[in-house]
N, C-alpha and C positions, 0 to 999 in steps of 0.2 A: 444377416439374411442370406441366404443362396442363391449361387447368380440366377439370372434369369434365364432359362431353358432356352438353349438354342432356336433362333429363329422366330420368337416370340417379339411382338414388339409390346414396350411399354406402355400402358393404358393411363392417361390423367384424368382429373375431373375438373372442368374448366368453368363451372357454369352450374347454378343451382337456383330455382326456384318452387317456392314454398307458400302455399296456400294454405291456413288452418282456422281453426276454430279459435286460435289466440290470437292473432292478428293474417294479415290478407297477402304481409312478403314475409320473406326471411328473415331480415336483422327482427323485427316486431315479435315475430316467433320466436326466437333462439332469445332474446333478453326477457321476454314473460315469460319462457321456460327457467332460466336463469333466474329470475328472481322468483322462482316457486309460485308463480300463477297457474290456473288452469282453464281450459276454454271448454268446462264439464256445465252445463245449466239446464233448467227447463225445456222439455222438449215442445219446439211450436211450427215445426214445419210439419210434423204430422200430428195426426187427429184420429189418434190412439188411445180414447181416454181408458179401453178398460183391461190396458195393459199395464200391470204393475209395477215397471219402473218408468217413469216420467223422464229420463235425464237423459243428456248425449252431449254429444261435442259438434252443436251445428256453426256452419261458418257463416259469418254474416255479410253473403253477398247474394242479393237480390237479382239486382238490374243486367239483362243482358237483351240486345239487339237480336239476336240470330243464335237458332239451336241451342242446348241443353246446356241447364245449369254445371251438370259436370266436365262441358266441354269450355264454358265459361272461366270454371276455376282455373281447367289445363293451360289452357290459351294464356290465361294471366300468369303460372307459376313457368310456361315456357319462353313467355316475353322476360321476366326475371330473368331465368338462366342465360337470354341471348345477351342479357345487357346492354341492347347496343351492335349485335354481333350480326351481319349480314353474310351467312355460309356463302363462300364460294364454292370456285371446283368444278368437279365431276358432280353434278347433282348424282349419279348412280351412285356414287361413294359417301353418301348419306342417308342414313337408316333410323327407323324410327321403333322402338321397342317396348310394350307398353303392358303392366298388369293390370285385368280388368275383373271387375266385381259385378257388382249391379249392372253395367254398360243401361242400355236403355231402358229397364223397367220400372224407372219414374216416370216418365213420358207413358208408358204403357199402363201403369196404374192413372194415371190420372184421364186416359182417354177410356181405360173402363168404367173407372167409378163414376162419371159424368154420365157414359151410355146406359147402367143399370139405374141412373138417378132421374133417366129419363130425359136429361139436357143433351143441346145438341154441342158436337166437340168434334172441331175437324180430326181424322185421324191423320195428317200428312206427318207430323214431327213421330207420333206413335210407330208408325209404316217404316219411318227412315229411320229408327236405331236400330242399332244390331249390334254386338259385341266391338265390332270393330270402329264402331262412328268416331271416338276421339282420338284412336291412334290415326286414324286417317285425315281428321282436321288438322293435326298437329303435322302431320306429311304435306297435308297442301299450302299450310302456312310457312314452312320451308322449301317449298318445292322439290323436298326429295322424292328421288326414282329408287333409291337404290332398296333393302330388304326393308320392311314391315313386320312386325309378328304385334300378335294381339293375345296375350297369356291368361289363359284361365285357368288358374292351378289353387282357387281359393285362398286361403290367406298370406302366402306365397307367392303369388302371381307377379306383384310387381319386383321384389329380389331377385325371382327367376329371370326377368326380359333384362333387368341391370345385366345379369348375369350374363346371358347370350350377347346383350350389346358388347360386354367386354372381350367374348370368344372370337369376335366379328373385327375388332378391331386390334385386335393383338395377333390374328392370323393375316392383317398385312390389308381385309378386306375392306374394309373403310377409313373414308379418314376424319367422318363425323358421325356420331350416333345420340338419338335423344332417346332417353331411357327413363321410365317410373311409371306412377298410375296416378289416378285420380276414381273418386267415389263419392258417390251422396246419399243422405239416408233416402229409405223409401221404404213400404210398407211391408212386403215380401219377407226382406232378409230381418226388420227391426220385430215381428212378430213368428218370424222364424226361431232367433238367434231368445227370444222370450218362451217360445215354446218349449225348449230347451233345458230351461231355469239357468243359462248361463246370464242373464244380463241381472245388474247387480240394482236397487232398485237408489242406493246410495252411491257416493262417489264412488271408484273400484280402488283397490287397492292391493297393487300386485305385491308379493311375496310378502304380503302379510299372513298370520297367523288365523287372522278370520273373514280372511278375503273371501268373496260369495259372486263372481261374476263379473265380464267386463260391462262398461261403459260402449255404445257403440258412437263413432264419431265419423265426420267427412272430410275432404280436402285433396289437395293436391299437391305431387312434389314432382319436377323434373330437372332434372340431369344434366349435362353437356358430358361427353366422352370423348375424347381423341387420343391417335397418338402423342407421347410424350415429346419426342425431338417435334413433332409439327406445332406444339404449342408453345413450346419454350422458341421455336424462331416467329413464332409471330409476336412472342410479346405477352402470351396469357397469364392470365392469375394462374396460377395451380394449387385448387385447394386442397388435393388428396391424390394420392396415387390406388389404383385396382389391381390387385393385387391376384384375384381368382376367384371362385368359388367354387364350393360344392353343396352336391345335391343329394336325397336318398327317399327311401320309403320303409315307413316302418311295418305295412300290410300286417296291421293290429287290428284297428277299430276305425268304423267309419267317421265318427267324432272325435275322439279320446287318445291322447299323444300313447306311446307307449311308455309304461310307468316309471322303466328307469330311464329312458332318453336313450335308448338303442341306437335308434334309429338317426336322432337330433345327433348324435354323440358320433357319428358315422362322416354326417354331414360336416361338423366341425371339423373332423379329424381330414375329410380330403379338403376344404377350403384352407388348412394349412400344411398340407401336402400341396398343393398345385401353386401356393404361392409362395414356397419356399420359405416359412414363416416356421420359427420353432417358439412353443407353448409359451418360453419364458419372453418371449417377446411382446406379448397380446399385454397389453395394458387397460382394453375395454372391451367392454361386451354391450353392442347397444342390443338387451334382449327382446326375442316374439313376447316375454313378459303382460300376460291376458288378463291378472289376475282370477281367473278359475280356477277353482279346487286341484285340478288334474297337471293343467300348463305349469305352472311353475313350479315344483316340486320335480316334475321329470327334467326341464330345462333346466335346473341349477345342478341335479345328478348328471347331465346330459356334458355339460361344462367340464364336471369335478373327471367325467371318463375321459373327453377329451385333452384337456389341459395340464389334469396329473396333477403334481403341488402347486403350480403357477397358479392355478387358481384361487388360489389362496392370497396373491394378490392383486389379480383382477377388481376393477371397477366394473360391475353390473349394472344398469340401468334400466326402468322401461318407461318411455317417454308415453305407453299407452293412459300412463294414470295424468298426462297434461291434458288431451287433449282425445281420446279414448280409442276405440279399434278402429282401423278407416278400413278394414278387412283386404279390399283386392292391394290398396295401394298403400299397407302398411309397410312391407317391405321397406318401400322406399322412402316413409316417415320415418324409417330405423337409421335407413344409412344415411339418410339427411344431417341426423340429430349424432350421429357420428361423424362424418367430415365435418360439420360444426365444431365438436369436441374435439378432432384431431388440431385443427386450424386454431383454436384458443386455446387449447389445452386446458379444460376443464369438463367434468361430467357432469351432465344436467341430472337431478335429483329425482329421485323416482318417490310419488307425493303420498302422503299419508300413509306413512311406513314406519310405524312406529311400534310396532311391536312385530320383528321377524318371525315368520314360521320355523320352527329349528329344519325341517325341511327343505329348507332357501338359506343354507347355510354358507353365502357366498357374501362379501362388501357387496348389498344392493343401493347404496350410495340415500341412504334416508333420508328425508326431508328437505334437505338445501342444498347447491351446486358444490362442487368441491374442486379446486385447483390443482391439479396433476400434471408430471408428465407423461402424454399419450403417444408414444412410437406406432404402434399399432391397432386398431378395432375389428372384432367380428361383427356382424351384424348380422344376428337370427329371423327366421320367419320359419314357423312350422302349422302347417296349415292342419285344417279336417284332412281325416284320410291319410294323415302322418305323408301329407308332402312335405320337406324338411330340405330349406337353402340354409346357408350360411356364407355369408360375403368376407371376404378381407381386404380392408384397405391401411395404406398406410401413409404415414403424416409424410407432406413434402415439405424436403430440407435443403432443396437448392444441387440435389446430385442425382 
């Protein structure tokens, strides 16, 4: 790898919590992924009968005291990543980074559909969301001062604030940042994403050959970010190094990736430009992998432009077929499911992939986990509107 650019400081990840539709932490998550379970079932949190795919990836956490289910998840998958971990410091030197989806329009459907039904339904919790509500609880619950952002870049959104957390703290300006997203289904996006004909009315099944649509799914994943030297003198785990990323637009189609991955293939190429990372390096690719007709045919082209021959022996993966799209905060189910893989060195299986499209003509790791060594991962998210991150991280080995 190439030194690290002048003046740059090194970025860790110290800290990961993970909320999903397979279980409610991380280790529960990463060993059902592992053992090719999926957290795909009957849809019963909405009352959608006469929409033609019944299935999703709902998380089974009910019960919360105060404010939104999807602040409930956050709260739980950021108490995960503290482990224990009471920030000090400069509270200004702690920043909070966050991609958001839906943000409040559960609360907001559920205070209309009660007012058109004629019941009475305080509007206070409806009133108080706004895009920003759970990067801001997860700011008060650490008493950070220091920067904020709340990313709404569609399926993208939560790779891109990962992303920014690590510009933030490799330029010297923090010395803590929490970074990812959180999402829940709700009526809006689940009969939007139907209108469409992208959701699949059976399991999804990405880079297959008669894949028809994703799955849509909920959850949440957060972060810990610091500098490198600051965590190795405190003591931390380090489960991954950040390595950079990049970003692009393919101003194609307001839904529809661009067909050969122009644009994805752009994105890849500066995330390993910016972190000095050469093709033959990449050992994973944790993919945006949607199963839709359009996503992964351009994202496995999108790969084969940026990667050149390496790609040929990449491990591909898309963790959406466990657990299915979390849309704002998939992002950061990608690079979850990567510093996972970096940290055991194996790739979790991309499920019911059993007959490749020749079109996905990359190792999409079929059916069951597989033991590798993993130096390095990208980690895609290419949203509606060809917004296009790609992250690279890479495995920590004690230097």
């Amino acid at each position: 790898m190439s030194p690290v650019p002048a003046g740059r400081i090194r970025v860790a990840i110290t800290g990961l919590g993970l909320v999903s539709s397979l279980a409610l932490d991380r280790e529960g998550t990463w060993s059902a992924m592992l053992a090719g379970r999926d957290g795909l079932g009957p849809l019963t949190g909405l009352d959608l009968p006469l929409e033609p795919a019944q299935i999703a990836g709902e998380v089974p956490l009910t019960a919360r005291r105060h404010g939104t289910r999807c602040e409930a998840m956050d709260l739980r998958a950021l108490e995960e990543a503290l482990d224990g971990l009471a920030p000090s410091g400069d509270p200004r030197r702690i920043g909070v980074f966050q991609g958001a989806g839906t943000a409040g329009l559960p609360a907001a459907e559920a205070y209309l559909g009660a007012r058109l039904a004629g019941r009475p339904h305080p509007a206070t919790e409806a009133a108080s969301q706004s895009s920003c509500s759970v990067t801001d609880a997860l700011a008060r619950r650490l008493g950070a001062r220091g920067p904020r952002a709340t990313v709404m870049n569609a399926c993208s959104s939560s790779l891109l604030a990962l992303g920014q957390a690590w510009e933030r703290i490799a330029a010297g300006e923090l010395d803590l940042a929490v970074a990812g997203g959180a999402e829940t289904l709700c009526i809006a996006t689940y009969a939007g994403f139907s209108s469409l004909k992208a959701v699949d009315a059976a399991r999804c099944r990405p880079f297959s050959r008669d894949r028809a649509g994703l799955n849509l799914g909920e959850g949440a994943v957060q972060l810990l970010l610091e500098p490198l030297d600051r965590a190795r003198a405190r003591g931390a785990v380090i489960l991954a190094e950040v390595l950079g990323y990049g970003a692009s637009m393919d101003a194609h189609h307001p839904t529809a990736p661009h067909p050969e991955g122009e644009g994805a293939a752009r994105a890849l190429a500066m995330a390993l430009r910016v972190a000095g990372l050469a093709s033959a390096e990449v050992d994973l690719v944790s993919a945006h992998g949607t199963a839709t007709p359009a996503n992964d045919g351009a994202e496995c082209r999108a790969i084969r432009r940026a990667l050149g021959s390496a790609a040929d022996r990449v491990s591909v993966t898309s963790s959406k077929s466990q657990f299915g799209h979390t849309l704002g905060a998939a992002g950061a189910f990608g690079a979850a499911t990567a510093v996972l893989a970096l940290r055991d060195q194996v790739v979790s299986p991309t499920l019911r992939l059993t007959e490749p499209d020749p079109d996905c003509d990359l190792d999409c790791t079929p059916l069951v986990a597989r033991e590798r060594t993993i130096r390095a991962a990208l980690v895609n998210a290419f949203a509606f509107g060809g917004n296009n991150v790609s992250l690279a991280l890479r495995r920590w080995e004690g230097r």
